[in-house]
C-alpha positions as CSV (number, residue, x, y, z in Angstrom):
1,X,-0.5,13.5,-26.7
2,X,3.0,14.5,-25.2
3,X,2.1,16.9,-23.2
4,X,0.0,14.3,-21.5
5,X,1.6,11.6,-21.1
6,X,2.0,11.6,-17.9
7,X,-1.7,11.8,-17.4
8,X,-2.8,8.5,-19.2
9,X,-2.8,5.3,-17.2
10,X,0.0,2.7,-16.8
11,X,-1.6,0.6,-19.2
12,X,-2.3,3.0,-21.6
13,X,0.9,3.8,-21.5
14,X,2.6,1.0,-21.9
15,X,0.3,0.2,-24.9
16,X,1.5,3.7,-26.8
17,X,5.4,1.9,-25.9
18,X,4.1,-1.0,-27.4
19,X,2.8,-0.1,-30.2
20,X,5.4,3.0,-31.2
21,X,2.9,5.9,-30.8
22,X,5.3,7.4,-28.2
23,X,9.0,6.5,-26.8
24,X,10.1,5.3,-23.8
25,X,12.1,8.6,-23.5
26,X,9.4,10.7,-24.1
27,X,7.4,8.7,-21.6
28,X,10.1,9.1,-18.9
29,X,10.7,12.9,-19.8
30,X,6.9,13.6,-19.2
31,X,7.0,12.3,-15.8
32,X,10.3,13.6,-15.1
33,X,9.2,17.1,-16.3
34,X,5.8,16.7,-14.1
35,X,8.3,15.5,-10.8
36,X,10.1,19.2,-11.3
37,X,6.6,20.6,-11.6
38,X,5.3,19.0,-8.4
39,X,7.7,17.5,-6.3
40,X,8.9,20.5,-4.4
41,X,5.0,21.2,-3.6
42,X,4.9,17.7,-2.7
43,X,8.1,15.7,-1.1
44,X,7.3,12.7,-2.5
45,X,10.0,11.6,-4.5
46,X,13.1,11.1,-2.4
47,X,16.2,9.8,-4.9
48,X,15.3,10.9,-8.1
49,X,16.7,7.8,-11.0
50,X,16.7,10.5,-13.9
51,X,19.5,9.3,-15.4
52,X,19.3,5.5,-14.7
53,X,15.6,6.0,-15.9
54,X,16.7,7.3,-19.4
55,X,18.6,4.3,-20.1
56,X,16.5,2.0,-19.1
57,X,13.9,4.0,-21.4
58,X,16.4,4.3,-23.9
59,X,16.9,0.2,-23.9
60,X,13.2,-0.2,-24.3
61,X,13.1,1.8,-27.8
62,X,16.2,0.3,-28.7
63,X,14.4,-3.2,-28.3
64,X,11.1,-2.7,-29.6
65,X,13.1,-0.8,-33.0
66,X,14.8,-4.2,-33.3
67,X,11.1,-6.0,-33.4
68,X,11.2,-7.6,-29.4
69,X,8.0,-8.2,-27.9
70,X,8.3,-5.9,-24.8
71,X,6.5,-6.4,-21.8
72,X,2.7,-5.8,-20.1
73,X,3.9,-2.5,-18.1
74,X,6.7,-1.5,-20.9
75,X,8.1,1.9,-20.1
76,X,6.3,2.6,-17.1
77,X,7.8,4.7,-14.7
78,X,7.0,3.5,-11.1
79,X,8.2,5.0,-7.5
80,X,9.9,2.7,-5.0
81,X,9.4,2.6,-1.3
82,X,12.8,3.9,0.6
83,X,13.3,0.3,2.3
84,X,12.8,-1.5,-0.8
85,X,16.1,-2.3,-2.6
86,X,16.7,-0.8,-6.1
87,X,20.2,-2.0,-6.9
88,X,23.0,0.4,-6.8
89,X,20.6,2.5,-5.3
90,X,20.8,3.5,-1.6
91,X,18.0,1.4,0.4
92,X,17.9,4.7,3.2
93,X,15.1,3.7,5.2
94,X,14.6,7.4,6.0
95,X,17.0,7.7,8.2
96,X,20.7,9.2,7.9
97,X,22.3,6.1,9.2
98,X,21.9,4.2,6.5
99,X,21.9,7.1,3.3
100,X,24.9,5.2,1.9
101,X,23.4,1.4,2.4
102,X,23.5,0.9,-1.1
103,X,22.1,-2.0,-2.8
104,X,23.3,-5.1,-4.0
105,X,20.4,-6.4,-6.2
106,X,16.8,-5.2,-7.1
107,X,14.1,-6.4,-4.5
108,X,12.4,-9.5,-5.8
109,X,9.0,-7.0,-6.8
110,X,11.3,-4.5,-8.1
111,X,13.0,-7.2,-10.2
112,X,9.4,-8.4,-11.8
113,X,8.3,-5.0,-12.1
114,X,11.6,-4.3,-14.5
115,X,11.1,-7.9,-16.2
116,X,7.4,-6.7,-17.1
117,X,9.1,-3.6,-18.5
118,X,8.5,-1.0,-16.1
119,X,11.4,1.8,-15.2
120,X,12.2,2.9,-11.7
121,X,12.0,6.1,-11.5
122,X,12.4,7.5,-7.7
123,X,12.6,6.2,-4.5
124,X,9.7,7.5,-2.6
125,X,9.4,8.5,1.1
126,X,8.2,7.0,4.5
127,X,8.8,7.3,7.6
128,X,11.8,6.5,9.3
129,X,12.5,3.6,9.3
130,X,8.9,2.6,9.1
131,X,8.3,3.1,12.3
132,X,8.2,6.8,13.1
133,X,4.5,7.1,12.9
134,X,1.6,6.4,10.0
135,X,2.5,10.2,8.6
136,X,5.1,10.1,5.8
137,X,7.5,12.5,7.3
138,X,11.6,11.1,7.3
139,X,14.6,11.8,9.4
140,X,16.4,12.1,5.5
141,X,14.1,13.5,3.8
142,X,11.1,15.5,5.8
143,X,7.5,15.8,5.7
144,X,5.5,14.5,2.7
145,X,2.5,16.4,2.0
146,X,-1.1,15.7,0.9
147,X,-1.7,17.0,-2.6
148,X,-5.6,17.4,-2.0
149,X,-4.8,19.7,1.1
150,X,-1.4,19.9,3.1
151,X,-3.2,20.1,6.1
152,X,-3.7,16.4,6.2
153,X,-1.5,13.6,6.6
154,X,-1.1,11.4,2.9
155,X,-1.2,8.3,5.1
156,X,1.5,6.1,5.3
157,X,3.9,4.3,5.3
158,X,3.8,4.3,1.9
159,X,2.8,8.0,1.4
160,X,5.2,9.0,-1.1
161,X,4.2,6.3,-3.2
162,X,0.6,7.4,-2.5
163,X,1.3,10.8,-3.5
164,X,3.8,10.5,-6.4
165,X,0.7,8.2,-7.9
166,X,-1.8,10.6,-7.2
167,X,0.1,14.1,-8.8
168,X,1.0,12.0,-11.9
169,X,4.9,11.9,-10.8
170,X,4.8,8.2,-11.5
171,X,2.0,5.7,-13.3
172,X,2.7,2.7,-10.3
173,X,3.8,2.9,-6.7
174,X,5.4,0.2,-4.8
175,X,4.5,0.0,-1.0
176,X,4.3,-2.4,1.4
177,X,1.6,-3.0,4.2
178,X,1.7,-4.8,7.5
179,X,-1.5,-3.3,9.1
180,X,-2.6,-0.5,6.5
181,X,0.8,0.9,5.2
182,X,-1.1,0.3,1.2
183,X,-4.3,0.9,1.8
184,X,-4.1,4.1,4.0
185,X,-2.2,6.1,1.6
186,X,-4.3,5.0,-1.3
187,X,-7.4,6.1,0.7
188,X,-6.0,9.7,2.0
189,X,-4.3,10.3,-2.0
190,X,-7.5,8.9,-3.8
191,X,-6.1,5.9,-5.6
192,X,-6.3,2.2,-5.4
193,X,-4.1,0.1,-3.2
194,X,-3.6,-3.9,-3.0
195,X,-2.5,-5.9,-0.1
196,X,-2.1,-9.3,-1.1
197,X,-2.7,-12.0,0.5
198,X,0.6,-13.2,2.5
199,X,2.3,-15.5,0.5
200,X,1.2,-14.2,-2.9
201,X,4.3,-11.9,-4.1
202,X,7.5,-12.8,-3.3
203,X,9.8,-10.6,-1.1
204,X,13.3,-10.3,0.9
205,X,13.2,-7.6,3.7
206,X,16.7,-9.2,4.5
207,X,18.0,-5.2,3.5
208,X,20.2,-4.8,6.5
209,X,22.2,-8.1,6.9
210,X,22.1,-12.2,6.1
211,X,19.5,-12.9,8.9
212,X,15.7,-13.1,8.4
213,X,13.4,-11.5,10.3
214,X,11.0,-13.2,13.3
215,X,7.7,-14.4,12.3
216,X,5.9,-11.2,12.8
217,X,7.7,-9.5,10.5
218,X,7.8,-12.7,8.3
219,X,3.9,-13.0,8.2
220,X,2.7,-9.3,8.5
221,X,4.5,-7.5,6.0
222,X,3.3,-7.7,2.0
223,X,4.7,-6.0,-0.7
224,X,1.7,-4.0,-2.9
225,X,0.5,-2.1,-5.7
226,X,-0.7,1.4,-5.7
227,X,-2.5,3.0,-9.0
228,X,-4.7,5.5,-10.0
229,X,-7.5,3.0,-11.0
230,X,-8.6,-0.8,-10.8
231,X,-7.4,-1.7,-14.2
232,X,-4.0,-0.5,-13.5
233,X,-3.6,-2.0,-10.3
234,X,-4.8,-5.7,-11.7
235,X,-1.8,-5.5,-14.6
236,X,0.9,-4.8,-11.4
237,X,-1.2,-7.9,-9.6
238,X,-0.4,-9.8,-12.1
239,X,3.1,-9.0,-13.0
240,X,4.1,-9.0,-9.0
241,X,2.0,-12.3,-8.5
242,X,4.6,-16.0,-8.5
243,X,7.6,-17.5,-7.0
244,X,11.1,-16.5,-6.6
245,X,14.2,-18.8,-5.0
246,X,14.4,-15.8,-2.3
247,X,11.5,-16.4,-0.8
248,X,10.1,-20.1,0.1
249,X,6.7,-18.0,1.5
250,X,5.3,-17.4,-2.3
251,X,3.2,-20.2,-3.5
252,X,2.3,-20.9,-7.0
253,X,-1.6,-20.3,-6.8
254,X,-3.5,-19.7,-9.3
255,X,-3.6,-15.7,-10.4
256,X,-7.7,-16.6,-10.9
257,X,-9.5,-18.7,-9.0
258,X,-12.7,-20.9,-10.0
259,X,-15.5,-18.9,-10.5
260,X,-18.7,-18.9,-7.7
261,X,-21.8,-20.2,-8.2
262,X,-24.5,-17.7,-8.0
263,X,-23.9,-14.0,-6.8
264,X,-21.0,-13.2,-4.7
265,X,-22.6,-12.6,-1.6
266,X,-20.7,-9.6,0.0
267,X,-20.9,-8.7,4.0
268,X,-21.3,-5.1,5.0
269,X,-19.4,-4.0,8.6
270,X,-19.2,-0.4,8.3
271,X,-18.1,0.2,12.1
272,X,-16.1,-3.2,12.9
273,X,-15.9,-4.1,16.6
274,X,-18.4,-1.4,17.4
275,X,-15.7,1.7,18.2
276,X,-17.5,4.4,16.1
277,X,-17.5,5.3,12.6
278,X,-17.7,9.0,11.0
279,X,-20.8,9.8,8.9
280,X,-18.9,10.4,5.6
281,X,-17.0,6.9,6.2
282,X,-20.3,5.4,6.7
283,X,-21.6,7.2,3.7
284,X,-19.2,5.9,0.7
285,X,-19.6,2.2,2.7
286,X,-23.6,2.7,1.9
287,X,-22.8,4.1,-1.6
288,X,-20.0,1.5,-2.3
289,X,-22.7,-1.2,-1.0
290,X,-25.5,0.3,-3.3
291,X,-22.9,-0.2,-6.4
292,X,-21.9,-4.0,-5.9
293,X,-25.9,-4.4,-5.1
294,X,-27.2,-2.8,-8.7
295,X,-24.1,-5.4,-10.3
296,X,-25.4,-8.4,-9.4
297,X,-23.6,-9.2,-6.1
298,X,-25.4,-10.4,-3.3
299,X,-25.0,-7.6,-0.4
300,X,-25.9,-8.0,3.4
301,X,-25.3,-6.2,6.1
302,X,-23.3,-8.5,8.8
303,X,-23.3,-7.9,12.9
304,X,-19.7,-7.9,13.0
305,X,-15.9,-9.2,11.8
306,X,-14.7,-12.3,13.5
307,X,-12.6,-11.6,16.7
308,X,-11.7,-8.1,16.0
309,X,-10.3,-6.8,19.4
310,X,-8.8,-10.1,20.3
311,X,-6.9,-9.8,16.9
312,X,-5.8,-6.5,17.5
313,X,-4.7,-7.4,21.3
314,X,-2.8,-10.6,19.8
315,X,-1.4,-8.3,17.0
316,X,-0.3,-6.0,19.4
317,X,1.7,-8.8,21.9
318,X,3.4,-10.4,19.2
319,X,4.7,-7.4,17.4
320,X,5.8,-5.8,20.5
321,X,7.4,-9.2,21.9
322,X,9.4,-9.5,18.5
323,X,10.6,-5.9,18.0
324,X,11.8,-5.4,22.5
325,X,15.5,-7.0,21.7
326,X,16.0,-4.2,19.6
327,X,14.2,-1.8,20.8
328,X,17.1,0.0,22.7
329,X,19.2,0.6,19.6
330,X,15.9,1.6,16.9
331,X,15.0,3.9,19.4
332,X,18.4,5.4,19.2
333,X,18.5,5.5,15.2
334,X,14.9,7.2,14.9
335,X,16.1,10.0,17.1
336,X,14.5,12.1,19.2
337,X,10.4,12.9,19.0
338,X,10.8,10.0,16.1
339,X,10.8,7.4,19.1
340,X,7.5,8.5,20.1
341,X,4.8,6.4,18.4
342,X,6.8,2.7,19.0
343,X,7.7,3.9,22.4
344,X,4.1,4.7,23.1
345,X,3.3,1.3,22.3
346,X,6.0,-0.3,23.9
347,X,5.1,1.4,27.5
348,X,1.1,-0.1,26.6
349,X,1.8,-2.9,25.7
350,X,4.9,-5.2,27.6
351,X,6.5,-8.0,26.0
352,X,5.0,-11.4,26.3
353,X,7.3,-14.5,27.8
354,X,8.2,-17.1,25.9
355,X,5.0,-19.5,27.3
356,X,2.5,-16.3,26.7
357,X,4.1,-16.0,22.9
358,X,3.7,-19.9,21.9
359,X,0.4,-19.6,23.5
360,X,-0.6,-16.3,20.7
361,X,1.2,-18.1,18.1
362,X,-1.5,-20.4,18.9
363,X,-4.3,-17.7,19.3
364,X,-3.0,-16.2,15.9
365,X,-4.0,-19.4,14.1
366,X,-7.2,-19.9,15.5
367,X,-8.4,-16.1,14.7
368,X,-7.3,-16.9,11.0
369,X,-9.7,-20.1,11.4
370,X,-12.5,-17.7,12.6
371,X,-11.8,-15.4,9.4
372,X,-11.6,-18.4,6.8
373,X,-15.0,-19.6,8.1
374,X,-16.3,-16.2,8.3
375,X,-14.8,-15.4,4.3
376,X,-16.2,-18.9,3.7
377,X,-19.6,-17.9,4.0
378,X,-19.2,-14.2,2.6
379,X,-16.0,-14.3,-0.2
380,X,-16.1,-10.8,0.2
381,X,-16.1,-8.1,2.8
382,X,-16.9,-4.2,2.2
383,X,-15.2,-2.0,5.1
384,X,-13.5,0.7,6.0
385,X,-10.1,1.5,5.2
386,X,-9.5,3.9,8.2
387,X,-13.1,4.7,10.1
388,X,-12.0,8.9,10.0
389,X,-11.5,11.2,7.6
390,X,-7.4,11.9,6.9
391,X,-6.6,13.5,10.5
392,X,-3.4,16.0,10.6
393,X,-0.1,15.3,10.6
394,X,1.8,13.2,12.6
395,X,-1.8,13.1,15.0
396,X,-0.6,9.6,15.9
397,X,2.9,11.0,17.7
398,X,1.3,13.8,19.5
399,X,0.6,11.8,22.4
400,X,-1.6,8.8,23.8
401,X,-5.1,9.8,22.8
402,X,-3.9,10.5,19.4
403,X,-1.9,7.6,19.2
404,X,-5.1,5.5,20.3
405,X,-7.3,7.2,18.0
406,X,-5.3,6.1,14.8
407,X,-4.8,3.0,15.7
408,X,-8.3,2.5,16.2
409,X,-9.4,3.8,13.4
410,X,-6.9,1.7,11.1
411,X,-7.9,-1.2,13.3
412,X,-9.9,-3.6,9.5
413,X,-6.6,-2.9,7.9
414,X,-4.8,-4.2,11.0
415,X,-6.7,-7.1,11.1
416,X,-6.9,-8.5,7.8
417,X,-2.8,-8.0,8.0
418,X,-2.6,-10.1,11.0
419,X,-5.0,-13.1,9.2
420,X,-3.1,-12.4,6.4
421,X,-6.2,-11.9,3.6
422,X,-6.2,-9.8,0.6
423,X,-7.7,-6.2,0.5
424,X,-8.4,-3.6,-2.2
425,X,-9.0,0.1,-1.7
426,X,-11.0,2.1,-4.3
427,X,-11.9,5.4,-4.1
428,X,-15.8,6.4,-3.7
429,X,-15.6,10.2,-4.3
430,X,-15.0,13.6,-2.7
431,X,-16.2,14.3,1.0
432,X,-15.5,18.0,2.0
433,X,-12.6,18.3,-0.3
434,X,-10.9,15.1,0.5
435,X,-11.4,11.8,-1.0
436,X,-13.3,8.9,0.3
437,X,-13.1,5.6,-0.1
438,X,-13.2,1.9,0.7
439,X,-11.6,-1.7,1.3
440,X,-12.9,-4.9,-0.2
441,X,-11.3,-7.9,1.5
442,X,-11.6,-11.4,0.2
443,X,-10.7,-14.8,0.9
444,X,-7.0,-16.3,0.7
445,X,-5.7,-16.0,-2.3
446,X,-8.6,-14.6,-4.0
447,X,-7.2,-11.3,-5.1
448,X,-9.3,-11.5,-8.4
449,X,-12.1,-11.6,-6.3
450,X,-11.1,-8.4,-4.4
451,X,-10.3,-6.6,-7.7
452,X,-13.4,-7.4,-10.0
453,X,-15.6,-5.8,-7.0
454,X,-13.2,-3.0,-6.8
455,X,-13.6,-2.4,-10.8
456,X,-17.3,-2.7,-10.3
457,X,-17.2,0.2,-7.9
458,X,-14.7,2.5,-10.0
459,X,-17.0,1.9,-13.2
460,X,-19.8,3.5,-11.3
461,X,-18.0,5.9,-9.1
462,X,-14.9,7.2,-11.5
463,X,-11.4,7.8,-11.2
464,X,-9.9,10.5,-9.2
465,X,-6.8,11.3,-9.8
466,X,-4.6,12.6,-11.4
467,X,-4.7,16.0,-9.6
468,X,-2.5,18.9,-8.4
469,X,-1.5,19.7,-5.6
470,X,-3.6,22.2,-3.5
471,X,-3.5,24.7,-0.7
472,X,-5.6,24.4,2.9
473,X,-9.1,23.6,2.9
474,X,-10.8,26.5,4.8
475,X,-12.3,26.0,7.9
């Protein structure tokens, strides 16, 4: 059993705590030992809390010898995103600016994480700043690399967490995801990702000073879960789920909502707005499709997603208008060729005025209107999580087609961000040496929702991951 620990999922795992079958310690050393195994394959794992996770390990066997109930995700070692603050921990953001912007106090998810009894045990990397591009690849800290091929991006921006999950480096990832930033990684890696619905995890992106951010960034970005399977991913739901003083967005709602009468009817868009879809992505929508049909759920194909290039447009406007003030000094602190993918978007799409902005605010509302009658007739949604294959490093960089061509392809995950609804991704299987996989998207608040269909999928379909890494697919 030591020798895998590492291998066994975050609840198992922090059942053996529990119950005394293994340490804490010996918990952390597994992963530690597998992080010197793979890391340097990989480039996942950015700061590396050896020490700090030891104690904290330590602690936990010092408190369950003394008869304290520990907690649901006791001893689990999880990665952290690089612009999430760990305290006394630098919060880098990728970039060397800020490689000594150490923090003050654990992010609120951080915080809940460690109250549940889970161990940090590694920043994780992204891309600078988190605006470099969808590839993890870091002014600080380099390229992260796909364990099922390198010749693929992991996804992003929460790649590192993607990938330390997927090698076995870490039984949890902590992300975040304003457009796909969850769901991509957990697609491209082969593990499950959660984006919750805005509102329902608390969070303070206040990292680099007292002031909040404008509403774009207030309303897009959501803290989330990544795991190797369903199961996994619901405990981290429900430890990250509540309120917190720091931020007045998180509502107390219900982790579980009523149950529906009848089957949950589920709509089908396999190609949403009608851009094109590749066969294999269309594949594991039909197979994931054919699995919620032989549980019981009620599965139709639908024409379409409410108002999907309108959202994107308005998506587009706002987060451009937002970001221009400080555009001139970002560009400067994601340096040269890093500048690429914002400033191709910034030269597409010009800042609105202030009457065209309260006029999308306006827009913004009604296109969440159009998706809470939409989810009101179907609770659920099957889709895709990116409408390609993983493409190649940095693809979205290279220039204007390749820029468009991501974005496209990301454009369900951009969506639901911008109406702010929950999504799950789940793996399906393999497709020409690279996994495949899905999103579920659900009503407000209705994460449960989301997660039992996801579950249903994984009990058919298996678990992926762990894996190695690997070399390059041949042509």
């Amino acid at each position: 059993m030591q020798d895998a620990l590492w291998k066994m999922p975050a609840a198992a795992q922090a059942e053996a705590v529990r119950s005394g079958a293994v340490s804490a310690v010996a918990l952390v050393d597994s992963h530690l030992e597998r992080i010197a195994e793979v890391n340097p394959q990989v480039n996942a794992v950015t700061q590396l809390l050896a020490e700090r996770a030891r104690e904290a390990a330590d602690e936990t066997d010092r408190r369950r010898a003394a008869g304290e109930v520990l907690g649901p995700l006791a001893g689990v070692p999880f990665t952290v995103k690089e612009c999430t603050a760990v305290e006394g921990v630098p919060t880098t953001f990728g970039t060397e600016r800020f490689r000594d912007l150490v923090a003050s106090a654990d992010a609120p998810p951080v915080a809940r994480l460690r109250a549940a009894g889970a161990i940090p045990i590694g920043h994780s990397n992204m891309p600078t700043l988190v605006l470099a591009g969808m590839h993890t690849r870091s002014e600080l800290f380099g390229d992260t690399a796909n364990p099922w091929d390198p010749g693929v991006t992991p996804g992003g921006t929460s790649g590192g967490d993607g990938v330390a999950v997927a090698t076995g480096m870490a039984g949890l990832g902590l992300g975040n995801d304003s457009g796909g930033s969850v769901r991509i990684p957990a697609q491209f890696c082969g593990v499950a990702g959660l984006k919750p619905t805005s509102g329902r995890f608390p969070a303070d992106h206040r990292v680099l000073g007292p002031d909040d951010p404008g509403p774009a960034s207030q309303m897009l970005v959501t803290d989330g879960p990544l795991a190797r399977s369903v199961s996994d991913l619901r405990l981290a739901y429900e430890v990250l789920a509540g309120t917190d003083p720091r931020d007045p967005r998180a509502v107390p709602v219900p982790l579980y909502g009523e149950p529906l009468s009848g089957p949950v009817k589920v709509a089908v868009v396999a190609d949403p707005g009608g851009h094109g879809v590749h066969s294999t992505v269309r594949g594991a929508i039909e197979t994931a499709a054919g699995v919620l049909r032989d549980a019981g759920y009620e599965v139709r194909q639908v024409r379409d997603v409410p108002r999907l290039d309108e959202a994107l447009e308005a998506y587009g406007r706002i987060t451009v208008t937002e970001f221009a003030p400080t555009w001139p000094v970002v560009r400067r602190l994601l340096g040269e060729g890093g500048d690429r993918y914002i400033a191709m978007a910034m030269e597409q799409t010009p800042p609105a005025g202030a009457d065209e902005f309260m006029k999308l605010m306006g827009t913004w509302l009604s296109i969440r209107r159009s998706w809470a009658e939409f989810l009101d007739a179907y609770p659920l949604l099957l889709g895709p999580v990116f409408t390609e294959p993983p493409v190649v490093p940095g693809l979205e960089s290279q220039d204007r087609a390749g820029r468009d061509r991501v974005a496209l392809a990301m454009r369900l995950c951009t969506a639901t961000s911008f109406v702010g609804v929950p999504g799950v991704a789940v793996p399906t299987g393999v497709a020409n040496g690279l996994p495949s996989g899905v999103q579920i998207v659900g009503r407000a608040f209705r994460e449960d929702l989301c997660l039992a269909a996801a579950q249903a999928i994984e009990d058919r379909l298996g678990v992926l991951t762990p894996i190695g890494p690997r070399g390059s697919r041949a042509d």
